[in-house]
Every structure is written in C-alpha cells, then in structure tokens.
C-alpha positions in Angstrom: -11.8 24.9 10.1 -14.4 23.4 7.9 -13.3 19.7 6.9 -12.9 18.6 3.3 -15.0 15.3 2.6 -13.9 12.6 1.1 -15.7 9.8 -0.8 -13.5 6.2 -1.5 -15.4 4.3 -3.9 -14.6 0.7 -4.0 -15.7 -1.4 -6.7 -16.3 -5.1 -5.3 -16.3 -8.6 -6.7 -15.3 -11.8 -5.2 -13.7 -10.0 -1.5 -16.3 -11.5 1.0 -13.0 -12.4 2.7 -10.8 -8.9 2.1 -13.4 -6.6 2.4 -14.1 -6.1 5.9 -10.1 -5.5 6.3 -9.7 -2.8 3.6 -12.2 -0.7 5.5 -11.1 -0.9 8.7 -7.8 0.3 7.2 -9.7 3.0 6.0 -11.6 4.0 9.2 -8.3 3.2 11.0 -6.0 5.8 8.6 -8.8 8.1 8.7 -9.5 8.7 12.1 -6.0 9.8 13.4 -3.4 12.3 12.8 -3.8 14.8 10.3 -5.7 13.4 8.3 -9.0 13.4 11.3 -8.0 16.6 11.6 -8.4 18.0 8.2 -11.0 15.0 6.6 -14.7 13.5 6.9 -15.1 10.6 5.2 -17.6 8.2 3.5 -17.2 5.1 2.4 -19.4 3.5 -1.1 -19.2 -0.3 -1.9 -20.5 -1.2 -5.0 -20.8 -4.9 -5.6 -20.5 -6.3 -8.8 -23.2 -9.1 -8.7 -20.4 -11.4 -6.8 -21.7 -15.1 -7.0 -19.9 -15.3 -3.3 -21.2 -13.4 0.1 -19.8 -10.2 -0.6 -23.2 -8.9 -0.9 -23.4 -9.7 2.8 -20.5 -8.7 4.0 -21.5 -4.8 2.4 -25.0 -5.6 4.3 -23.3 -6.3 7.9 -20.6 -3.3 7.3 -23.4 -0.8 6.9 -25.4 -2.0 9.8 -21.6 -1.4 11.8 -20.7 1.7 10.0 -22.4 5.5 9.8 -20.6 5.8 6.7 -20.5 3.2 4.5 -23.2 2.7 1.6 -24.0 -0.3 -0.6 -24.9 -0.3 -4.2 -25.9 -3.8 -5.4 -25.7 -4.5 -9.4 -28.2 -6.6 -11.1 -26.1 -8.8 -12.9 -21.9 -8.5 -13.4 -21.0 -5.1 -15.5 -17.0 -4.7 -14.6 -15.2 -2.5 -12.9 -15.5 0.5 -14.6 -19.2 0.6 -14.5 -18.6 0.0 -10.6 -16.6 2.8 -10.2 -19.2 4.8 -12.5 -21.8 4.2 -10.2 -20.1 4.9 -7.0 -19.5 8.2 -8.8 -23.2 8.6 -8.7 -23.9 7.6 -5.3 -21.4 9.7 -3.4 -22.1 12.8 -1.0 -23.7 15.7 -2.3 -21.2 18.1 -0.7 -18.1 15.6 -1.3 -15.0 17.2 -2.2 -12.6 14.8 -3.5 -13.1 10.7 -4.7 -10.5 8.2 -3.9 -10.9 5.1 -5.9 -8.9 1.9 -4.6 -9.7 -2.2 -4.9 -11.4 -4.4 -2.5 -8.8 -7.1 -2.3 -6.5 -5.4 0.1 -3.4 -4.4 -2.4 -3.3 -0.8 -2.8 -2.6 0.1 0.5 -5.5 2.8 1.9 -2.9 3.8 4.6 -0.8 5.5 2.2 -3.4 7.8 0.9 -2.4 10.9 2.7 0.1 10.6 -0.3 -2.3 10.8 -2.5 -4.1 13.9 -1.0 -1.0 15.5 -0.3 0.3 15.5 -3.8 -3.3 16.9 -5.0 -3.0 20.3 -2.5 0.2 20.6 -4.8 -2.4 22.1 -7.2 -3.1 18.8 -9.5 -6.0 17.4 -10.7 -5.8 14.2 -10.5 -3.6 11.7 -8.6 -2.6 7.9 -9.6 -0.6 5.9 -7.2 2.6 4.1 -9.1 4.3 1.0 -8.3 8.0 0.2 -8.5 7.0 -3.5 -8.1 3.4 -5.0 -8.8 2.7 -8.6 -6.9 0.5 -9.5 -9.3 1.0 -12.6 -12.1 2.3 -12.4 -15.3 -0.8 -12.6 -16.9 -1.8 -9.3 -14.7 1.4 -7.8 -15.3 1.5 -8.3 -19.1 -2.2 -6.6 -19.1 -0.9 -3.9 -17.4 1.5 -3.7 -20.1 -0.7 -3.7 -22.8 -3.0 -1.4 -20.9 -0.3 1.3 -21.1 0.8 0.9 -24.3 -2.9 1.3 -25.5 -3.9 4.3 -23.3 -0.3 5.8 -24.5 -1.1 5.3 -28.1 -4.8 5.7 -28.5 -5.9 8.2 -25.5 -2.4 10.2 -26.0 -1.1 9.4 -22.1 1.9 11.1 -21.0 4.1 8.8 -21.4 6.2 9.0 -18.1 2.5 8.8 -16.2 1.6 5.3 -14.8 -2.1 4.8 -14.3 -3.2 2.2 -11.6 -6.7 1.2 -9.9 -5.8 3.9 -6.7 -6.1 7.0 -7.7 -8.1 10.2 -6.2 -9.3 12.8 -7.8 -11.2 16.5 -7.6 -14.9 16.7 -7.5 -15.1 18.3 -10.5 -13.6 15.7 -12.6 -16.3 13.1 -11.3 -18.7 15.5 -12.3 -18.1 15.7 -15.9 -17.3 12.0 -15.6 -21.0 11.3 -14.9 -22.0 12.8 -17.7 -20.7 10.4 -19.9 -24.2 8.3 -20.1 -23.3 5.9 -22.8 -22.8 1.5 -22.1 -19.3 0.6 -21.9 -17.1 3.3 -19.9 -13.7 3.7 -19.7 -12.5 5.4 -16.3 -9.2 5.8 -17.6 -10.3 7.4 -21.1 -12.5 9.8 -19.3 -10.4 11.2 -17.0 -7.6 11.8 -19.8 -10.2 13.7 -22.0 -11.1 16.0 -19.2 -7.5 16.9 -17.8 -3.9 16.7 -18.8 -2.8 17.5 -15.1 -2.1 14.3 -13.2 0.7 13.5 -11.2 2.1 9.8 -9.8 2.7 9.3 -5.8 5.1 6.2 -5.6 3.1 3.6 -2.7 3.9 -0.2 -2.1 1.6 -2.5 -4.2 0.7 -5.7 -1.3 1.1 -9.2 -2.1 -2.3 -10.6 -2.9 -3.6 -13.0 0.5 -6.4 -14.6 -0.5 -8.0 -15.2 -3.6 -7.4 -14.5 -7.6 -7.8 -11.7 -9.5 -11.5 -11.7 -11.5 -9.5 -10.5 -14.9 -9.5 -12.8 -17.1 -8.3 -12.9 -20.8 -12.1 -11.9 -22.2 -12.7 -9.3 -19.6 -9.4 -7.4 -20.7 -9.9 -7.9 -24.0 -13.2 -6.0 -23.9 -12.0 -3.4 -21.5 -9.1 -2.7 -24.2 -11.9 -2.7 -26.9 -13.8 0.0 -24.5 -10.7 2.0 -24.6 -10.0 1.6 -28.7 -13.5 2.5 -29.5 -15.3 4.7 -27.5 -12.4 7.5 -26.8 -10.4 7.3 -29.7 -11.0 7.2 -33.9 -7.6 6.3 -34.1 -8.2 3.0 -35.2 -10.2 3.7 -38.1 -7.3 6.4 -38.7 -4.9 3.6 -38.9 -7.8 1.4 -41.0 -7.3 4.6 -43.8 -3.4 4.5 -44.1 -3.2 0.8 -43.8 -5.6 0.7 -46.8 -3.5 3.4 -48.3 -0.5 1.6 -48.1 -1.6 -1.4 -49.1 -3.1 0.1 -52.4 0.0 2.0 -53.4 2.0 -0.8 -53.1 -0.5 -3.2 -54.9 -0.5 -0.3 -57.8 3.0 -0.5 -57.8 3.7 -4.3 -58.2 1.4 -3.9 -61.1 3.6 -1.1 -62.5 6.4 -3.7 -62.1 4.8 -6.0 -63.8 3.4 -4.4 -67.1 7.0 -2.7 -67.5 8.9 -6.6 -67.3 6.4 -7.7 -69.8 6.7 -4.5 -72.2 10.5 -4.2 -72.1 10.6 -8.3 -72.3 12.5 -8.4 -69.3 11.4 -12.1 -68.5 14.1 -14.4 -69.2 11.6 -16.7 -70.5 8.3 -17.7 -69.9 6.2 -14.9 -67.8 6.1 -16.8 -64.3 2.5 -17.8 -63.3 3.5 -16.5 -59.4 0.4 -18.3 -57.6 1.7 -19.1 -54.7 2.6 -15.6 -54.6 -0.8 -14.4 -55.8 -2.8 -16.2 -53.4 -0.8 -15.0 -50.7 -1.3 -11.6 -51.7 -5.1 -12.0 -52.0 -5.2 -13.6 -48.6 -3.2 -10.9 -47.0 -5.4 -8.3 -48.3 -8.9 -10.1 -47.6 -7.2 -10.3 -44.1 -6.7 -7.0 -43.6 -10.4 -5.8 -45.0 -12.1 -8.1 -42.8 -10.1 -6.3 -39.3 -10.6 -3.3 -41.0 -14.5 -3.8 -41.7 -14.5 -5.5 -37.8 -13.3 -2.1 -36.4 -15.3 0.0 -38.3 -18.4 -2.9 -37.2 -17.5 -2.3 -33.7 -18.0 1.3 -34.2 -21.4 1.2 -35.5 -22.4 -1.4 -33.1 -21.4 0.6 -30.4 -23.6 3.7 -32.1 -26.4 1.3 -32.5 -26.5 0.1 -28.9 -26.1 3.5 -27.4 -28.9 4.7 -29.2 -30.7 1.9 -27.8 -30.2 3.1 -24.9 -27.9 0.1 -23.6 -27.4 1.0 -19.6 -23.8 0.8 -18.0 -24.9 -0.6 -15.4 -28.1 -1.4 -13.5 -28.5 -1.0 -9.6 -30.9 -3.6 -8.1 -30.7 -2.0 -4.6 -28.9 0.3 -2.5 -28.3 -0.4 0.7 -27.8 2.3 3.9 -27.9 1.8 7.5 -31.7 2.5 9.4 -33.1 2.6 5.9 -34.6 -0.2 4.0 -32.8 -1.2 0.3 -34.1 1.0 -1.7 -35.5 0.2 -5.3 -33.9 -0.2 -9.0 -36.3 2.1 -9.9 -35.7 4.6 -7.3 -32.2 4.6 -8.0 -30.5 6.0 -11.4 -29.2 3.4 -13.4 -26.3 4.7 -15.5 -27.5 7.8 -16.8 -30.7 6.3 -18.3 
C-alpha cells in the first residue's frame, strides 16, 4: 500500500523552549499504530525572525531529524505569512498539510482526528475547542475573529476555525497562488471551499511563555481579513452614507415645513448644540469611511509595488548548507 504523505507546517516565534517537545509528539504519534501504517511524514519549521534561540533550536532539530526543514524569515511577518511559506516549502509529492502552533497547545496526538474526519470526504478540517486556556485578551480575539470571518468572509456560522487544522493538497495549491503582501489563511481557504468540518480535541494549558498577539498584531490581522477578501466594508461605507443623507434630507424637510406652517411657538430655535453635533457626527463618519476606502487603495498601491509577504533569509536542511534568500522564493515575488 503506497503511504499518503503528510506535511505539518508549524509557524514559530518565541518557542525555543516548546519546540523540541511539539515534535517529538509528532514523531512519537506518527510512528505507531495506524497512523505508521498508513502515513510518511515531514515536518517544516518556519521561524518568524524570533529575537530568542528558536532559530537554534530549528538548526539542532534538523541535524537530529531526516524530516524536518527550517525556513528562516528576514525580519518578523506574522503568522500567516509563516504558514504561507511553509506552504511553499513542503514536499513535492505531499498529500495533505496539517497546520498546528509551536507552543505545545493544540495537541499533535490527536490528529488522527483530524485525518480521520477528512477520509469522510471533506476538504478541509479545523480542530474546535469546548474550552480554550488561553487569557481573556486571547479569548475576546477569538471572539472578534469569528464574528468578523462570519460577517465579512460569509463563514458558516456553526464552523469554529482555530490555528490546527489540515487540509487537502489541492487547497494549498490554489492557496499559493495568492502572491499579494498581507495574507489571510483563514480568508483563503473560505474562498476556495465551503466543505469544512470541526473535530472536537482538548486545547492544553499554556506551560511556558505568553502568547506573541498583541492588541496591534490583531488589529492588523483583522484589517487583512476586512480588506483583502471582502468589499463589504466599502458596501457598508455606501448605505451608511445613504442613510445618513436621507435622514439629513429629511430633518431639513421637517424643518422648512415648521417654519412655513408657523409651527414654532415662538422664536425659530437656533439648535447649535444640536447642529454641531450633527456636523461632528457626519465629519466622523466621512473620515472612517474615506480611512477604509484609503486602506483599500493603499493596499492596491503596495501590491503593485510589489510588497513581498514574506522574505526567507535561509533555509535550512540536514547535510546541506543554508541555502540563499535568493535561491529561495520569497512570497510569490
């Protein structure tokens, strides 16, 4: 029987302590069972530009491993362009991608779930969790992560999306295409396929460490989202305007019709307080509505600059020196 291959791409930042643990889980899940039996395996660590020894940890676990490669970034370019580029470094005759974190709390030894629920005939599969141990600040990201992806990318709403997922090789393949700065994992895998399922695992306690999330970083991942795989902000721009007109042209209405009909009890109130707050809400709401439209056509502008997602400073396999950024593509460009 001719084994399917499997590539886990691991994006990695800050886990010179975790790292070595999450793949020996890997090789220790993998090589047993029925999983040996019906899996190879290769494993691609793509490190962030970690200001810690992560960078050396990936160094001594390819000079252990047969299967493990190291991509090394230039400077920090998020997650998502991590997982992009592990896309682009993995096996020519992989079969399926399975995409978890470095810090040890999606569990690898429940991802015979994961393939298990993809030979059910889906597409894509994205572990769930009925209890995240992650802080509030992480949890109410999550929370707006959904809501966003729900509203914007049109996500099913009873699917929960996570960082552990696995998917088909042909979905990474039309991911890859996507050359432009800025990717959203998420976004493109929605665009490409409707048929993704949720395997319920246990999301770990985090042991050592923080999360490298902070309040910018999801910010600008939720701008990523907004703007490059969805217009329906500007759509909401347009009927906000809308609304804001007709009710503007209709206060005036109002107004001509008390003054014509002399429905003032007296003098006609000067209403400045009321005026200025009117003005104010409306200049507010042109400025986010010329911001979004901005963030649109600098987005345009910097793709046609040819902005890179990402840019790999070395890669890193065992018996072979590091090779070159410029032997090495660097996000499409």
């Amino acid at each position: 029987m001719v084994k399917e291959k499997i590539s886990f791409v691991i994006p990695c930042y800050c886990s010179e302590k975790t790292l070595p643990s999450v793949v020996n889980e890997i090789d220790d899940t993998m090589n047993q069972g029925e999983l040996q039996e019906k899996y190879r395996y290769e494993i691609i660590l793509v490190n962030d530009a970690s200001p810690d020894q992560t960078l050396s940890v990936i160094e001594s676990l390819v000079k252990q491993k047969e299967n493990v490669t190291g991509v090394h970034f230039s400077r920090n370019f998020g997650q998502h362009a991590a997982l992009m580029a592990g896309f682009r470094y993995i096996a020519a005759d992989s079969d399926l991608v399975v995409c978890l974190d470095d810090d040890g709390q999606t569990p690898a030894a429940e991802v015979g779930k994961l393939l298990q629920k993809l030979e059910e005939g889906y597409d894509a599969v994205y572990a769930s969790y009925a209890h995240k141990r992650q802080s509030f600040f992480r949890n109410f990201g999550s929370a707006v992560n959904e809501k966003m992806t729900r509203i914007m990318l049109g996500k099913p709403k009873e699917l929960q999306v996570s960082s552990y997922f696995a998917v088909k090789r042909f979905l990474v393949n039309e991911m890859v295409r996507y050359e432009a700065a800025y990717p959203y994992v998420i976004g493109l895998l929605l665009r490409s396929t409707k048929n993704i399922a949720n395997v319920p695992v246990n999301h770990r306690a985090r042991e050592v460490g923080s999360s490298g999330y902070t309040m910018k970083k999801l910010l600008s991942l939720w701008f990523n989202g907004f703007t490059n795989f969805s217009i329906k902000p500007l759509r909401i721009a347009t009927v906000m305007g809308a609304v804001l007109a007709l009710v503007g042209f209709l206060y005036g209405t109002f107004t001509i019709i008390k003054v014509l009909f002399h429905l003032y009890p007296g003098q006609i109130p000067t209403g400045w307080a009321s005026t200025i707050s009117i003005l104010v809400f409306i200049g507010g709401m042109l400025m986010l509505m010329i911001g979004m439209v901005g963030e649109y056509i600098g987005r345009i502008y910097m793709t046609m600059n040819a902005q890179p997602q990402y840019v790999v400073k070395e890669v890193i396999r065992k018996d072979t020196k590091a090779e070159a950024a410029e032997d090495v593509p660097n996000g499409g460009h």
